[in-house]
C-alpha positions, 0 to 999 in steps of 0.5 A: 414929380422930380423934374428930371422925370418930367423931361424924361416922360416928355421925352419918351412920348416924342420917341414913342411917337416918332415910332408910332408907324410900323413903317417908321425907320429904326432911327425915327428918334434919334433926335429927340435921344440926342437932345436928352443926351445934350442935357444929360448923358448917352447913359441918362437915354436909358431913361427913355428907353425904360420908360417906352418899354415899361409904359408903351410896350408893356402896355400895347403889346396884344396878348400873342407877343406875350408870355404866360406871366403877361410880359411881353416877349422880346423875342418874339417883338424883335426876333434875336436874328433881328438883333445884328441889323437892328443894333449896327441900323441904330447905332449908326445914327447915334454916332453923335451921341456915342462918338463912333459910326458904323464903321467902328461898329463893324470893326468890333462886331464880336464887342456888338454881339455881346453887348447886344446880348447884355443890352437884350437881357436889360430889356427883358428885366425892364419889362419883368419889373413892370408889374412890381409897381414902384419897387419894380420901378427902383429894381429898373434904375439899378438895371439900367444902371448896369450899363452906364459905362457900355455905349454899345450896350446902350445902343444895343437897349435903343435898338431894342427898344425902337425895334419893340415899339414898331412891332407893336405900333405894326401889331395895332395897325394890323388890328385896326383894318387896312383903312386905319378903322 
């Protein structure tokens, strides 16, 4: 394997388990997102969020949050009324990692809105591509990298993808009992 994507599967397992609580904040990663972003790009963190999606999500996701062909349904992990707070919680704290804070974000909420809805789109298509094995795999780099020159986009994809992988780490506790059994 490249070494590259060995970073990136390390990687996206510390995201997926600072995630792994359902009570865990929508920010819980953002360390280990910066750290990537340090040694690569904000653009190259789409990696991980690709990744998380398309191994945790797609595969942990229980049958009543997905659709008929078997994909996981975004809109019911994060419900589109979840989008707003999800994206500007997230984005807030990638401030590092994109060089704008929520203050910015709120002064151009009409740019998040539609970058949420591209960055929401791009999730979708990672997921239906899961399925198609490697070239599935090829077709989700060329998804990812339609957005490799719109930051909100990509906090939008985070977002996202943080918010999913809480639902289902909510979805496994609620099936495993109270008590954890």
């Amino acid at each position: 394997m490249n070494p590259y994507w060995t970073i990136v599967q390390d990687r996206a397992s510390e995201y997926s388990l600072a995630h792994a609580r359902s009570d865990a904040p929508l920010t819980a990663g953002l360390p280990v997102l910066a750290a990537h972003a340090a040694d690569f790009s904000a653009f190259h963190t789409l990696h991980i969020a690709q990744l998380c999606l398309s191994v945790i999500v797609f595969e942990d996701c229980p049958a009543h949050l997905r659709t008929r062909a078997g994909i996981p349904d975004l809109d019911l992990l994060v419900p589109l009324d979840a989008d707003a707070l999800t994206v500007l919680t997230v984005a807030a704290g990638q401030r590092g990692l994109f060089g704008r804070g929520l203050a910015a974000e709120l002064r151009n909420v009409e740019d998040q809105v539609s970058a949420t809805a591209r960055a929401r789109g791009v999730a979708k298509r990672l997921l239906q591509q899961v399925p198609h094995g490697l070239v599935g795999r090829k077709r989700m780099l060329d998804i990812v990298s339609e957005l490799e020159n719109d930051p909100r986009a990509i906090a939008g994809v985070i977002g996202l993808t943080a918010a999913a992988l809480r639902a289902v780490a909510a979805q496994e506790g609620a099936a495993s009992g109270p008590a954890g059994q």
